[in-house]
C-alpha positions in Angstrom: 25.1 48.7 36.9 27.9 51.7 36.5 30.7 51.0 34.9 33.2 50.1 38.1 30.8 47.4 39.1 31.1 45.8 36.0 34.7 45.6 36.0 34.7 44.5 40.0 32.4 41.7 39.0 35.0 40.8 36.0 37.9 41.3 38.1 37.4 40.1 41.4 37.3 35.7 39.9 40.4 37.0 37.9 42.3 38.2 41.5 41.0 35.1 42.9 42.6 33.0 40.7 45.8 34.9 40.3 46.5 35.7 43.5 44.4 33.2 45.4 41.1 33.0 46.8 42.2 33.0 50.4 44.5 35.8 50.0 41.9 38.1 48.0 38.9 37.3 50.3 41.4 37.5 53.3 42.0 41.8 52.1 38.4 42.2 51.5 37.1 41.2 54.5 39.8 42.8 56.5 38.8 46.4 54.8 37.1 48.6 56.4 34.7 51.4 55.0 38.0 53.2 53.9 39.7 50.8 52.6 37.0 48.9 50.6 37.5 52.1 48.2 41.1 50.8 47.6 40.0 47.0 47.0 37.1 47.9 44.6 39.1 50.3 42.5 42.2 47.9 42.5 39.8 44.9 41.8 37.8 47.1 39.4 40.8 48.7 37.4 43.8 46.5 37.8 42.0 42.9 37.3 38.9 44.1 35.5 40.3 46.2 32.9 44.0 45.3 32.2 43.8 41.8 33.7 40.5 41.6 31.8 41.8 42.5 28.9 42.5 39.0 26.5 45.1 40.9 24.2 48.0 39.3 26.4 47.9 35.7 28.4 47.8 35.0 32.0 51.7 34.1 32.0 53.1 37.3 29.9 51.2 39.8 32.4 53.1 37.7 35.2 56.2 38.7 33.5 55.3 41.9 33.0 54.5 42.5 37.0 57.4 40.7 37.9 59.7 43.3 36.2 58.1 46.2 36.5 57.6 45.4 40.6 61.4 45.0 40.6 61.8 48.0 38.9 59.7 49.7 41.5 61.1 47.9 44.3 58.1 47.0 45.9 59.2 43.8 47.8 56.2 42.5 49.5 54.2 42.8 45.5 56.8 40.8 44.1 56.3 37.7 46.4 52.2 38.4 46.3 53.0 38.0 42.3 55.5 35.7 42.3 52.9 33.3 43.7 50.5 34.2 41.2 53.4 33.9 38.4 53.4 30.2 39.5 49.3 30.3 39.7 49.7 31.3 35.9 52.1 28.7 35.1 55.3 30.4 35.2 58.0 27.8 35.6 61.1 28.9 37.9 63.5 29.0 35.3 61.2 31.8 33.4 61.1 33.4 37.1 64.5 33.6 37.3 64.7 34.9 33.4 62.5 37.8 34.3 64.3 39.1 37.4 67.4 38.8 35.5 66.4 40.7 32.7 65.2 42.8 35.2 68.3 43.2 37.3 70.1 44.2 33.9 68.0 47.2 33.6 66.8 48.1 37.2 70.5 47.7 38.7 72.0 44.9 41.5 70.4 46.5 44.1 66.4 46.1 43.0 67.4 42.8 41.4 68.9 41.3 44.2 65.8 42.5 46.4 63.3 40.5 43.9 65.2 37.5 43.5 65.3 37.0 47.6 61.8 37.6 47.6 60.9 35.6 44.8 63.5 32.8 46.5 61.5 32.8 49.7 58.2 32.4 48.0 59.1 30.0 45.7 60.7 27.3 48.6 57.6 28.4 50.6 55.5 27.0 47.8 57.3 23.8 47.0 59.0 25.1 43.7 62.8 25.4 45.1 64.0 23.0 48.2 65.2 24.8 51.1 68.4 24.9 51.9 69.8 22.9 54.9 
C-alpha cells in the first residue's frame, strides 16, 4: 500500500467525523475521475497527515481553521468548519473568541465575513436561535 493510501485510509473516518459523514460521502460520490484526485489528496494530506497527527486535539485544530479561513476569506470553508468546530466540541462562545481574535488581526472586513457565516451555520444547527 503507497504511502497516500495509507493516509486516505487514516483520513477519510477523521473527515467523516469532523465534517460529517453525509457531507464527506456526499463530495466523493459527486467527483468525477478529475476530481477524485482533489478528494484523495485533500483526504490523504489534510485529514491523514495534519488531522492525523495527535500532537494537537480535535478542538485546537478547529480553532486553528477557523482563523486562519478568516484570514483567507474563504467564506463557504468557514461554515463547512464551523460545523465541524461544533462536531469537535467547540462551544459558541470559543467560536465567537476565535473570529474575534481573528477580526483583530485579519481586519473588519474578513471578520465580519466569518462571523456571518459562522452566525448562519450556527442558528442552522441549533446552537444560536434565529432571530424573529
Amino acid at each position: 500500500m503507497s504511502e497516500d493510501s495509507a493516509l486516505f485510509d487514516k483520513g477519510l473516518p477523521i473527515r467523516r467525523e469532523v465534517l460529517g459523514a453525509e457531507y464527506v460521502d456526499g463530495s466523493m460520490a459527486k467527483a468525477d475521475e478529475f476530481m477524485m484526485s482533489f478528494q484523495r489528496a485533500t483526504t490523504a494530506w489534510a485529514w491523514g497527515w495534519a488531522w492525523g497527527d495527535p500532537t494537537l486535539e480535535r478542538k485546537t485544530r478547529s480553532m486553528l481553521n477557523l482563523a486562519m479561513l478568516t484570514a483567507l476569506g474563504k467564506t463557504p470553508e468557514i461554515k463547512l468548519h464551523v460545523k465541524g468546530a461544533l462536531n469537535n466540541g467547540l462551544t459558541v462562545e470559543e467560536i465567537k473568541a476565535v473570529l474575534l481574535h481573528a477580526t483583530a488581526y485579519c481586519g473588519i472586513p474578513a471578520g465580519l465575513d466569518a462571523f456571518k457565516a459562522a452566525h448562519e451555520v450556527l442558528v442552522a444547527e441549533g446552537a444560536l436561535p434565529g432571530k424573529k
